[in-house]
C-alpha positions in Angstrom: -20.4 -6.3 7.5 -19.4 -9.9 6.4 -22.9 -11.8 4.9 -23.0 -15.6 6.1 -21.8 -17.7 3.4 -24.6 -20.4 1.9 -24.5 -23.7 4.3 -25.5 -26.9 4.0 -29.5 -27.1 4.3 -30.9 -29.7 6.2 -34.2 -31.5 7.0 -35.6 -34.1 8.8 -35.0 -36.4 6.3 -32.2 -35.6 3.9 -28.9 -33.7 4.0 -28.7 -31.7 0.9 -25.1 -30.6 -0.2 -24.7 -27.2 -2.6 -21.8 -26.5 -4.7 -20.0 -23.2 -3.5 -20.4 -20.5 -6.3 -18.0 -17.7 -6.0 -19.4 -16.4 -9.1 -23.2 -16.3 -7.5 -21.7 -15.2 -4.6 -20.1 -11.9 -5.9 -22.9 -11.2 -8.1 -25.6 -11.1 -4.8 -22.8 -9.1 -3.0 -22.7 -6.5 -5.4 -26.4 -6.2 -5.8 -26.7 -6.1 -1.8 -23.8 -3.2 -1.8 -26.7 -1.1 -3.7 -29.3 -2.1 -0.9 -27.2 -0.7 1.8 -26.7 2.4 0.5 -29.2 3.4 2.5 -27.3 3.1 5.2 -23.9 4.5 3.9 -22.7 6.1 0.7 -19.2 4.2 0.5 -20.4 0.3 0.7 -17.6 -1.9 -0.7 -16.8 -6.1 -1.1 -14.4 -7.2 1.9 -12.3 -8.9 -0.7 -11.3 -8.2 -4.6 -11.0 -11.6 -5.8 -13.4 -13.8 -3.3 -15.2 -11.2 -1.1 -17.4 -12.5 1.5 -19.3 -10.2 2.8 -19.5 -5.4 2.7 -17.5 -3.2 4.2 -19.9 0.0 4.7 -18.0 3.6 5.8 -20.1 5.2 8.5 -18.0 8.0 9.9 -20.5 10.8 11.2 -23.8 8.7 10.7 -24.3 7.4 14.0 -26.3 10.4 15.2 -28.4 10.0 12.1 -29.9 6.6 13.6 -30.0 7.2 17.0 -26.2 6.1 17.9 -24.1 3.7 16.5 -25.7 0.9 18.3 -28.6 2.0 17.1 -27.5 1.8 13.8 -26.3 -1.4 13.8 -29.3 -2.8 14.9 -31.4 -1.1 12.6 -29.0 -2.6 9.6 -29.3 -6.1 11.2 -33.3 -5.9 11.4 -33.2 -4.5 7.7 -31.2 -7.6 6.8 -33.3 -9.7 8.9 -36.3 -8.9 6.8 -34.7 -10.0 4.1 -34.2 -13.0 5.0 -30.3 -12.7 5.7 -28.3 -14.1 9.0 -25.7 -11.3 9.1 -22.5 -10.7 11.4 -22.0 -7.4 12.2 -19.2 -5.7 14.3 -17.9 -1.5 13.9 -14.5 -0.2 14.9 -12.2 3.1 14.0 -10.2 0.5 10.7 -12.1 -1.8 8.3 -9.5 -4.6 9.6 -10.7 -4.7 12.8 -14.3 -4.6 11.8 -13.5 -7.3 9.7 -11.8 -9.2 12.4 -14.6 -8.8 15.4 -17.5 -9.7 13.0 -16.1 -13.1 12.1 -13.6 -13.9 15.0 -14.5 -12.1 18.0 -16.6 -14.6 20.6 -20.3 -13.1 21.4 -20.7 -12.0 24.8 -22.6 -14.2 26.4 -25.4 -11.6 26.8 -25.6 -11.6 23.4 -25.0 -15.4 22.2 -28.7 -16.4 21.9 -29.9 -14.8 18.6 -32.9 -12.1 19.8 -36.1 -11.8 18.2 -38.0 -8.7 16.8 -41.4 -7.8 16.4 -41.7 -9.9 13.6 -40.8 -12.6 15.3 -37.4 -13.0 13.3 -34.1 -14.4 14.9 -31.1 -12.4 14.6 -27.5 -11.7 16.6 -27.0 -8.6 18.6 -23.9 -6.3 16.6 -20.6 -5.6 18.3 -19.3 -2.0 18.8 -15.7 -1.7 19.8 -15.3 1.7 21.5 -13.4 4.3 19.7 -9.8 3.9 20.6 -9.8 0.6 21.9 -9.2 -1.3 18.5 -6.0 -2.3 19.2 -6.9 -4.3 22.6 -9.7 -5.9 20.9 -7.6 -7.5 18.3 -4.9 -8.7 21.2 -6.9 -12.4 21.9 -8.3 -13.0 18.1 -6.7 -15.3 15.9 -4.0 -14.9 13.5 -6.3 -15.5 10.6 -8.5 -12.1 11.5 -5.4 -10.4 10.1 -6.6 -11.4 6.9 -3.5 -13.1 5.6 -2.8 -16.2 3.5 -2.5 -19.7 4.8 1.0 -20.2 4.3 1.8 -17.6 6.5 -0.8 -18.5 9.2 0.9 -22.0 9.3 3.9 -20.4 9.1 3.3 -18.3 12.2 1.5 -21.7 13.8 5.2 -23.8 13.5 6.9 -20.4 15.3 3.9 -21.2 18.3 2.1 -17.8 17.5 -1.5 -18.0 17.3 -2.8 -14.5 18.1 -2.4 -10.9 17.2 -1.1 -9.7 20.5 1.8 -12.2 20.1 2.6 -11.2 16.8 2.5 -7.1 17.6 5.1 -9.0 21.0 7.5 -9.6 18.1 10.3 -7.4 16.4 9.3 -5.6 13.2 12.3 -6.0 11.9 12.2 -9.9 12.6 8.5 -9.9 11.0 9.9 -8.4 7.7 12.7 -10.5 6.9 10.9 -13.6 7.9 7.3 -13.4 6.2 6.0 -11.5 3.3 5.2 -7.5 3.6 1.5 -8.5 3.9 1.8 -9.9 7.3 3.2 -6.4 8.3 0.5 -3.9 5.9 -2.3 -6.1 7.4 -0.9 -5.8 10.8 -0.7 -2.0 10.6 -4.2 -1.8 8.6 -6.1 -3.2 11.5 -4.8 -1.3 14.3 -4.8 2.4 12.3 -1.1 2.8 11.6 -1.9 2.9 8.1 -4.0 3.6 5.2 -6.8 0.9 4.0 -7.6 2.5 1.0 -10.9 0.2 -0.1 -13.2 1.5 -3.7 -16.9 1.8 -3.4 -18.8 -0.1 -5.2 -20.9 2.1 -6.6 -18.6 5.3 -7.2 -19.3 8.4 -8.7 -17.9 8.5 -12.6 -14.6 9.7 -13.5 -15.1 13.5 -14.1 -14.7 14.1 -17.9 -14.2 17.5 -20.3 -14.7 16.5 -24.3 -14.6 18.6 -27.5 -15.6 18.0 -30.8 -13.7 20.0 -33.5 -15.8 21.3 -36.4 -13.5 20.2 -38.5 -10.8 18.0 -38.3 -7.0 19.1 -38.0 -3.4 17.9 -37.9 -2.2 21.8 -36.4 -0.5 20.8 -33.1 -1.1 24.7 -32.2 -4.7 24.2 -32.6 -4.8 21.1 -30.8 -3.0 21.8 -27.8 -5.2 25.3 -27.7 -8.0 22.6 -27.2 -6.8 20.5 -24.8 -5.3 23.6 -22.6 -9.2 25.2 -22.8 -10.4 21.3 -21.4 -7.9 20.9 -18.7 -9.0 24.7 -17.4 -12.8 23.4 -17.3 -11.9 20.1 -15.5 -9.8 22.2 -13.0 -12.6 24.6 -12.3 -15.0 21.7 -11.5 -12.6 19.6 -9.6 -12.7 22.7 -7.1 -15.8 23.2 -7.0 -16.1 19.4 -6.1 -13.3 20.2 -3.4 -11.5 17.4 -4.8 -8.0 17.1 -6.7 -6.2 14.9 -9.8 -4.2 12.2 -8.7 -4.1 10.5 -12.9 -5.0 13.1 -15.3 -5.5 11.7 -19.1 -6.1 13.3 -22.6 -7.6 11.5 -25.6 -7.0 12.6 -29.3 -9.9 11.2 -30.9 -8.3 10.5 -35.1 -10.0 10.5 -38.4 -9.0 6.7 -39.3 -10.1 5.5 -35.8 -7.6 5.6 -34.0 -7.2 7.3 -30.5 -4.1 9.0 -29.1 -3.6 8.9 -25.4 -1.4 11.0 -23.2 -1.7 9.9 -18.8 0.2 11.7 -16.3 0.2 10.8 -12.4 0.7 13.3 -9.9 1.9 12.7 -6.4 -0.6 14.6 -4.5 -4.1 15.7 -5.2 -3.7 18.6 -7.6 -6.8 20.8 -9.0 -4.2 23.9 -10.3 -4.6 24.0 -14.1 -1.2 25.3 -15.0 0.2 22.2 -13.1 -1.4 19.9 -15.1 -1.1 21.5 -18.0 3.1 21.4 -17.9 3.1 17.9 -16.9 1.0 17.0 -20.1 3.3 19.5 -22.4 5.9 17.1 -21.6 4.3 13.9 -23.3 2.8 16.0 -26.0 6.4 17.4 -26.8 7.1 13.7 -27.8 3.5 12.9 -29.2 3.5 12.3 -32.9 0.4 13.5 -34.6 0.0 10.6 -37.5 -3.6 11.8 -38.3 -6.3 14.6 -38.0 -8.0 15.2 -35.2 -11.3 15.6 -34.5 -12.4 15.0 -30.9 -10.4 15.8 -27.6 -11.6 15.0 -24.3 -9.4 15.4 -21.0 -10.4 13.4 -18.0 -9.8 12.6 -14.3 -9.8 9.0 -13.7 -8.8 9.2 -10.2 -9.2 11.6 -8.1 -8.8 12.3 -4.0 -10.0 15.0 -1.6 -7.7 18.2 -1.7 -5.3 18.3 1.3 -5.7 21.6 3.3 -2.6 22.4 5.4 -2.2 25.4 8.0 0.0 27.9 6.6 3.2 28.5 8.5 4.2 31.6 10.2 7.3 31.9 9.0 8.6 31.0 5.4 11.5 28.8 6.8 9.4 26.6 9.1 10.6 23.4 9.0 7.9 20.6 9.8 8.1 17.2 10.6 10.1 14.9 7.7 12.3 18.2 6.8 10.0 20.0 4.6 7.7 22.9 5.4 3.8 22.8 4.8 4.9 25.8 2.4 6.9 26.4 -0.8 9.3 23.1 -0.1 6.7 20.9 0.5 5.2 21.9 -3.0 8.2 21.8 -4.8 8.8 19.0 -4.1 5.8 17.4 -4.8 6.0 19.1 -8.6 9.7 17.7 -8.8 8.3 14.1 -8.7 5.8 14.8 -11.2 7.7 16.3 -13.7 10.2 13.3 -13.2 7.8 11.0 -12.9 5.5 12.5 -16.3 9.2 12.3 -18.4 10.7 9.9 -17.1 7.7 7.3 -16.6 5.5 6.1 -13.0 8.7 3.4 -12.9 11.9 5.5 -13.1 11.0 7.4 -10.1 11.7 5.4 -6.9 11.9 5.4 -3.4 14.1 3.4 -1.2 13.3 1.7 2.0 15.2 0.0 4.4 13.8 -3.8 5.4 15.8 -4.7 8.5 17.0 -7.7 6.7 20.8 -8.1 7.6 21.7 -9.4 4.2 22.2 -6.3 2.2 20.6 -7.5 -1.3 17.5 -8.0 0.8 18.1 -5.0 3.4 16.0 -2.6 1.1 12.6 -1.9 -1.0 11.8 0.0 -3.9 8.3 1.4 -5.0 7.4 4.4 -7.5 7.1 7.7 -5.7 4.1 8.0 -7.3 2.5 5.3 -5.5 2.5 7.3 -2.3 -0.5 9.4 -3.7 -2.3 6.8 -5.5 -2.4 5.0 -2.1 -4.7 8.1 -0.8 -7.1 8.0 -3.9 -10.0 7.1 -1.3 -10.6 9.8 0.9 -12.4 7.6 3.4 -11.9 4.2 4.6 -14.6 2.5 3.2 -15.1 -0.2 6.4 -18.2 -1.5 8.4 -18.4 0.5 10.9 -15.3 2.8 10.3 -16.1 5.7 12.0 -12.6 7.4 12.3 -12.2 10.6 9.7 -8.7 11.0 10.7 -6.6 9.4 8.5 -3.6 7.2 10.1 0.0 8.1 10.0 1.4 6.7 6.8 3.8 4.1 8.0 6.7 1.8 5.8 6.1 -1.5 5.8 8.4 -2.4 7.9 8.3 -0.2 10.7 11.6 1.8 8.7 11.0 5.4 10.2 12.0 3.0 13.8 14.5 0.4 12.3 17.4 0.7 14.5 20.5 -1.6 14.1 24.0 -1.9 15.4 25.4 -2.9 12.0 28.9 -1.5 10.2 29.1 1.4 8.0 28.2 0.6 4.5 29.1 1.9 1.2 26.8 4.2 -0.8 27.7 2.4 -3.9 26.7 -0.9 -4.1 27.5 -3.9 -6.9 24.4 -5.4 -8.5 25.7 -8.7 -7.9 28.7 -9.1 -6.3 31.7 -9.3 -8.1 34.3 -12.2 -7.3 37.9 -11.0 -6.8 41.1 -12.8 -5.7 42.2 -12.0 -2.8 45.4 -12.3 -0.9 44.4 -13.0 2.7 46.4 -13.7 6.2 46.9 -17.2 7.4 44.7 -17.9 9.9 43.3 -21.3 9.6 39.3 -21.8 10.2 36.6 -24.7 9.6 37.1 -24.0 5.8 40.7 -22.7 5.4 42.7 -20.1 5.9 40.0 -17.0 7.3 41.9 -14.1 8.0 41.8 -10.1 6.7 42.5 -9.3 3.2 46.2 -8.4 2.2 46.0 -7.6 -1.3 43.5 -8.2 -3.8 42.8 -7.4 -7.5 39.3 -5.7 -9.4 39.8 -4.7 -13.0 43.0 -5.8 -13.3 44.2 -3.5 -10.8 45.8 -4.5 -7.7 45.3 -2.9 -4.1 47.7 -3.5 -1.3 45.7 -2.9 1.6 47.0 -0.3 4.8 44.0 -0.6 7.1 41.2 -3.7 7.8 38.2 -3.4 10.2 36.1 -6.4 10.4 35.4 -9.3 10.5 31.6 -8.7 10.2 29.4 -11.7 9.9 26.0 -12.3 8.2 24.0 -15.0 8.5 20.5 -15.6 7.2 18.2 -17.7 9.0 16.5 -21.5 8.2 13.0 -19.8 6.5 15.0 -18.3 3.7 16.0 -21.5 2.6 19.7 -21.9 1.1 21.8 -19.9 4.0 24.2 -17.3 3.4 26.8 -17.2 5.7 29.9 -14.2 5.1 32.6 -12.2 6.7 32.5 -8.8 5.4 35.6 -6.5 6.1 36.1 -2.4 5.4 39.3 -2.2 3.7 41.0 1.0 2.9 44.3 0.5 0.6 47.9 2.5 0.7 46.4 4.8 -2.1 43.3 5.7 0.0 40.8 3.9 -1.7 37.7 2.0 0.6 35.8 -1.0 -0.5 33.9 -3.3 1.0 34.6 -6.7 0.9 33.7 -10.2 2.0 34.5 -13.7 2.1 31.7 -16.4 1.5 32.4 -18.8 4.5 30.7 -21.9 2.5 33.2 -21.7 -0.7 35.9 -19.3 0.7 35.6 -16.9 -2.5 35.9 -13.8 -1.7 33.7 -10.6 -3.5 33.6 -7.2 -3.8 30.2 -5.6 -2.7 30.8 -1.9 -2.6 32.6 0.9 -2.5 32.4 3.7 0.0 33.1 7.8 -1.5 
């Protein structure tokens, strides 16, 4: 519910001019997100760094006011007392919300500000109807999307303007050609992801603490402690209905000093002998300089516990390969063991881009990111009213990337690695162009028996300097594959990879 930024005051004499304070600003925000929990118990700022107005969760509260519209109009006239000029729009995502309440035209029904009792002047909310978000975002601006400038001026100079001709365009083309937030934003607004958005005012992390009577350096007694906390937190954390998604221990030392052991899991876990293996695995490496004499175990973030059907059968296979049973949650307790000894950063995930250039064809992220992404159980959005969360999608569209590109190589160079090649005479626009003969890596040479290619990759103007190669499968007399190219600018030619 996006407040009116302060204008310029006028009167019949003088125009007086205010400096914008973003400091002011958030402070007023912040103390209005309190206000309005009387409305909703999730109220979050629209924006971390320069938010402009509350996002207010209302899934399930509409019947509590009368309807939605009701509900809106009773928010507005509460602002209206107040003295506030408010926007206000709902819709199933925060993004669209976001989007009707400060792009979407009044109807003309509604353009003249109404009056209440009190004689006050204020604008009539819009409701877009359950399921028809998408449509109402078609004619609205790119801006509503909630993106930077240089990407609304880049999608300007391409003659898009509005958010049903950028969903018109290919993903793929949308994710080699602008940043990954045009895409997340894109897929925020219409429901195809997750807006995960924290509460102003949320509840406090959920903490178990002992004090020792005495202080001690016995790792036995210690861990006998910490054990005993993690089985309290557990027992609350169920009762709470919720799970941990970053579990942390402090070691509270006689010279001051604290000791601190964090472990991420990668979904919502409440079981106590879970927990309590991933931190044996940083306290098997934890160095105990000093006495202790306080231990407290907390969860510092934390996400409602997902409740899944049972299957019939044992080996039912569900959507993705893995069954709602036993796979599914071994799986989940592979990555965070990994991910515990290993650290949140050795634990990765690969996704494909659609970029034809393969050092930009892919992204990583930590696995462990995928559950830290659902550590809001609710969008927190003006007039979000949907409780089903979306459908987790990459940010690319990857689960629907389909391309008519070559093979290529499970093993893949860094950088690519210049050779010398030996290649057939056929004379091109910068010398001789044709297959590879022979060529050396490693002081080795490889006479080649069988060439398919040429296959040429080009990058487009809005990466700046082009790339522009021929890449040929090669497989030599001694039965060896690689994959090889020639850059078309210098006529080098590299090795890239290597297929099994």
């Amino acid at each position: 519910m996006p407040v009116a930024e302060a204008t310029s005051l006028i009167n019949r004499r003088q125009l007086y001019v205010a400096q914008h304070d973003f400091v002011a600003d958030r402070e007023a925000l912040e103390m209005l997100a309190g206000w309005c929990e009387q409305f909703s118990p999730q109220v979050a700022l629209d924006a971390e760094d320069r938010p402009g107005g509350l996002l207010l969760d209302v899934t399930g509260l509409g019947p509590l006011f009368g309807g939605e519209g009701a509900m809106l109009r009773q928010i507005v006239r509460a602002f209206s007392r107040e003295g506030w000029c408010v926007r206000v729009a709902m819709a199933d995502t925060a993004g669209a919300a976001w989007a009707v309440a400060h792009f979407a035209e009044r109807p003309r029904a509604a353009q003249r500000s109404i009056r209440d009792s009190s004689r006050r002047r204020w604008e009539v909310p819009q409701v877009v109807p359950a399921g028809e978000t998408v449509s109402a975002l078609m004619s609205l601006p790119c801006a509503a999307l909630r993106i930077s400038e240089a990407t609304i001026e880049r999608l300007a100079s391409l003659g898009v303007t509005t958010i049903g001709q950028v969903t018109r365009l290919p993903r793929a083309g949308l994710s080699s050609r602008f940043d990954e937030e045009l895409l997340r934003r894109l897929d925020q607004a219409t429901g195809r992801r997750d807006e995960v958005i924290r509460a102003e005012h949320v509840p406090e992390a959920l903490i178990t603490e002992q004090g020792l009577e005495c202080s001690t350096d016995s790792r036995e007694a210690v861990e006998h402690v910490w054990r005993q906390l993690v089985d309290q937190l557990c027992e609350e954390l169920l009762k709470r209905g919720e799970g941990a998604l970053r579990l942390e221990c402090s070691l509270e030392l006689d010279d001051g000093q604290t000791l601190s052991m964090s472990v991420g899991t990668y979904r919502p876990v409440a079981a106590s002998r879970h927990l309590k293996d991933l931190l044996e695995l940083q306290w098997e490496r934890l160095l105990l300089c000093e006495a202790v004499w306080k231990v407290s175990v907390s969860a510092s973030v934390t996400a409602r516990l997902e409740r899944r059907q049972q299957a019939l059968f044992a080996d039912a296979v569900a959507d993705g390969g893995l069954s709602d049973g036993p796979q599914r949650e071994a799986l989940s307790v592979l990555v965070d063991r990994l991910s515990s000894r290993l650290g949140r950063e050795g634990v990765l995930t690969v996704s494909l881009t659609g970029d034809a250039v393969p050092e930009y064809g892919f992204r990583t992220r930590p696995v462990a990111d995928r559950g830290m992404r659902r550590a809001s159980p609710k969008k927190s959005a003006a007039a979000t009213r949907s409780n089903t969360p979306a459908e987790e999608t990459g940010a690319a569209g990857e689960s629907t990337l389909r391309t008519r590109r070559g093979p290529r190589p499970l093993w893949v160079e860094r950088r690519p690695q210049r050779i010398a090649v030996v290649a057939a005479m056929v004379v091109g626009e910068t010398g001789p162009e044709g297959p590879p003969a022979r060529f050396r890596i490693a002081n080795t040479d490889h006479v080649v028996g069988r060439c398919w290619g040429p296959e040429r990759i080009e990058t487009g103007w809005w990466r700046g300097a082009s790339v522009r190669r021929d890449y040929y499968r090669v497989e030599t007399t001694a039965g060896l594959r690689f994959w090889l190219f020639r850059c078309r600018r210098q006529g080098e030619w590299f090795l890239h990879g290597m297929f099994d």
